[in-house]
C-alpha positions in Angstrom: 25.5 11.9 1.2 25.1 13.2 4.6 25.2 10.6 7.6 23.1 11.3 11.0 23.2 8.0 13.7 20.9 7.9 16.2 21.0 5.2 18.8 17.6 3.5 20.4 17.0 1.3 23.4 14.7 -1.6 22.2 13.4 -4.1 25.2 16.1 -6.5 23.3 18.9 -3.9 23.1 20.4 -0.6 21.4 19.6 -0.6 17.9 21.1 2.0 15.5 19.5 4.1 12.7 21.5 6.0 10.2 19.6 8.8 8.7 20.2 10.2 4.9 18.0 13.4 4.6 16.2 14.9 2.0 15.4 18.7 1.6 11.8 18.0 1.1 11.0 15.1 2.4 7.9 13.5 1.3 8.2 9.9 3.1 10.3 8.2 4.9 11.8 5.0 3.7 13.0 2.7 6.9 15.0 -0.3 5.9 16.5 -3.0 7.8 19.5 -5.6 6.6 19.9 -9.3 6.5 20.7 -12.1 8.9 24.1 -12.2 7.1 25.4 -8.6 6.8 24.8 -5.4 7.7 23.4 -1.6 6.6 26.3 -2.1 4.4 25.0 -4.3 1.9 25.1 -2.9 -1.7 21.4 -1.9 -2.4 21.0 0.1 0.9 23.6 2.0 0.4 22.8 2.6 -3.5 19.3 3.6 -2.3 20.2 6.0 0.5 22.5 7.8 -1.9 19.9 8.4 -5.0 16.9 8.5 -2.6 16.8 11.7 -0.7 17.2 13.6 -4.4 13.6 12.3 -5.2 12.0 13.6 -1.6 12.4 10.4 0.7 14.4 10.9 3.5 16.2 7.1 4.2 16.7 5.3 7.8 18.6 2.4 7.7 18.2 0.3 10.4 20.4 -2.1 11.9 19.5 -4.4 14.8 20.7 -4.8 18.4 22.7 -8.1 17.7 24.4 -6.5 14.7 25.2 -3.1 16.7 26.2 -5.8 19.4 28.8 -7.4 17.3 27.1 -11.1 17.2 27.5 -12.7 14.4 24.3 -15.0 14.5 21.1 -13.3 14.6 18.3 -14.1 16.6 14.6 -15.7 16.1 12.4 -13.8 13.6 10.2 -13.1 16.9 12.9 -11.1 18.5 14.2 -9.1 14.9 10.2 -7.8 14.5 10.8 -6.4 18.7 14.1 -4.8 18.0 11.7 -3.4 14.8 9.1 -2.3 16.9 11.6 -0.5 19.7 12.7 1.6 16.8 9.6 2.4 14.7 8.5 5.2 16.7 11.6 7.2 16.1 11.2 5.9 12.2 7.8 8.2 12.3 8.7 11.1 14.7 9.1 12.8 11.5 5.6 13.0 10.5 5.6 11.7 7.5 4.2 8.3 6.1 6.9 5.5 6.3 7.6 3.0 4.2 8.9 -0.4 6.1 11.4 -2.0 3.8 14.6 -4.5 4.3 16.6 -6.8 2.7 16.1 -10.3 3.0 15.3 -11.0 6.9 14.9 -7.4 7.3 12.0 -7.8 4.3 10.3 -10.0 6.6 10.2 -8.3 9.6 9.0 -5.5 7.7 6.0 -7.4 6.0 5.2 -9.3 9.5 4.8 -6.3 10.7 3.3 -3.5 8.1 -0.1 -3.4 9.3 0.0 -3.7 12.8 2.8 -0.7 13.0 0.8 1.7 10.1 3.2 1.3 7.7 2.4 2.8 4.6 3.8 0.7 2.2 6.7 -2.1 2.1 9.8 -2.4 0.1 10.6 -6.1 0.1 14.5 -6.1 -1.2 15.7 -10.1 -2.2 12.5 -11.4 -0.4 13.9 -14.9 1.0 10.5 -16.6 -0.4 12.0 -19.9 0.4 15.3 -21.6 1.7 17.9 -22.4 -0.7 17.0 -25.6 -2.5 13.9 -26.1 -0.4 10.5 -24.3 -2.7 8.1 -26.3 -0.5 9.3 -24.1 2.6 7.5 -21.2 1.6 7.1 -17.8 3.4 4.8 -17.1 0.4 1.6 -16.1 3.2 4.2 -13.4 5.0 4.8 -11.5 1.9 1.0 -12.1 0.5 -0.3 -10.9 4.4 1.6 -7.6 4.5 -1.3 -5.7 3.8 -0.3 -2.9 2.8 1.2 -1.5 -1.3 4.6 -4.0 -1.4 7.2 -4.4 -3.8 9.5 -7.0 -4.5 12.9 -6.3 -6.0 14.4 -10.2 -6.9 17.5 -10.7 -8.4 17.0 -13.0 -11.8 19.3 -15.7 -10.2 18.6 -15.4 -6.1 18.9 -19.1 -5.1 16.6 -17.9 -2.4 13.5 -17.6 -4.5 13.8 -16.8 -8.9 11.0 -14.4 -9.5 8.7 -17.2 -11.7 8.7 -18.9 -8.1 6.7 -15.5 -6.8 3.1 -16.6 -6.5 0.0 -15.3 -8.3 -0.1 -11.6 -7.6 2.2 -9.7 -8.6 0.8 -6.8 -10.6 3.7 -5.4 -12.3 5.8 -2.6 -11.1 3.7 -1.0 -8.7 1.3 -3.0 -6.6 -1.9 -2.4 -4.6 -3.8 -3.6 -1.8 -4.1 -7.2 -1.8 -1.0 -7.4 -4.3 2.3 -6.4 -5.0 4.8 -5.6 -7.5 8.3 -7.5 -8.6 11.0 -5.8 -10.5 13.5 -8.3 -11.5 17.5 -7.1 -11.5 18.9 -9.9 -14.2 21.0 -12.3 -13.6 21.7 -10.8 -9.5 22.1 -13.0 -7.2 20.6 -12.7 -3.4 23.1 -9.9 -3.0 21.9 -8.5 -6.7 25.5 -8.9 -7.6 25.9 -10.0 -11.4 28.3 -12.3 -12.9 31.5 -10.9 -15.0 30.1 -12.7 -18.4 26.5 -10.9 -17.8 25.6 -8.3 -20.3 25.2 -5.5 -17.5 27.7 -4.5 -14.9 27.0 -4.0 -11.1 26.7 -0.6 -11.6 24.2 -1.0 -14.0 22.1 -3.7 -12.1 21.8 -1.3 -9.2 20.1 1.2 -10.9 17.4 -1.3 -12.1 17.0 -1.3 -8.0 17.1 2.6 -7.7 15.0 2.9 -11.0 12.4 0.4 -10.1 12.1 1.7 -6.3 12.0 6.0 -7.6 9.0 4.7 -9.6 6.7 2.8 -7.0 7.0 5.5 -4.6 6.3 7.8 -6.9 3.0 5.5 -7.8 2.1 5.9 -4.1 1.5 9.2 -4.4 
């Protein structure tokens, strides 16, 4: 898996793409992290190793507080500038990008789909509400995206179950006006899986890989 960093001046600091290549790209999959961790987290990394084999060249994206070394991040109104400082770098390619993220980083993307062109979002553990709280919902910043989304929920993410997804969802794929959910069993916000469940981490990851190969492949 070949690395590339690049460093960008946003008007709220340096922010840091890490590019993973493919031979023939077709897209470009960007993808930001969560308020709690970084490009680290275990589904990037699982998708910018299988991605680039199926033509979608992966930038992971990681914000100027993280590349900063804070440890708290910032309002969502300053994570979707640090997202636009870096998008037009994410599209100097030429290719049609997909805005994607974990958690946070799934918000920013949908807040921000249409007005930056994004083709399509990749909404990885989707915080659809705080933990214990259903009647906060970010339901309309998912729902207003605009633009071909999927969902990918672990079966057990205290930050929304996907039977707490509202009315919409249309399977795997996902249109206009809609979206898709593929569910990783039993994963938690993290899609990490208990020791007693009856698939192992590795295992649960590829339902992510799997169920993200097919949608883009739907978008085409």
């Amino acid at each position: 898996m070949t690395e590339i960093k690049e460093e960008i001046d946003t008007e709220v600091g340096t922010a840091r793409v890490s590019w993973y290549g493919a031979r023939k790209a077709q897209w470009v999959l960007a993808a930001g992290h969560g308020a709690g961790g970084g490009v680290e987290a275990r589904d990037l990394q699982a998708l910018a190793a299988v991605l680039p084999a199926h033509g979608v060249t992966v930038a992971l994206v990681e914000q100027p507080w993280r590349v900063a070394g804070r440890k708290l991040a910032p309002a969502p109104k300053t994570l979707d500038v640090g997202w636009r400082g870096v998008w037009p770098a994410l599209s100097k390619p030429g290719l049609p990008v997909i805005a994607g993220g974990r958690s946070a980083g799934a918000r920013v993307a949908c807040r921000t789909a249409r007005e930056l062109g994004a083709a399509a979002v990749l909404a990885l553990s989707f915080p659809l509400h705080p933990p214990g709280r259903p009647e906060k919902s970010r339901a309309d910043e998912l729902l207003g995206a605009g633009v071909p989304t999927l969902v990918v929920q672990g079966g057990n993410d205290p930050f929304g179950k996907p039977e707490e997804f509202p009315e919409g969802a249309s399977g795997p794929t996902g249109s206009n006006g809609s979206y898709g959910l593929v569910e990783v069993p039993y994963g938690d916000h993290g899609f990490a899986v208990p020791k007693r469940a009856p698939l192992d981490q590795e295992e649960a990851l590829r339902v992510v890989t799997d169920g993200v190969v097919e949608w883009i492949a739907s978008l085409r």
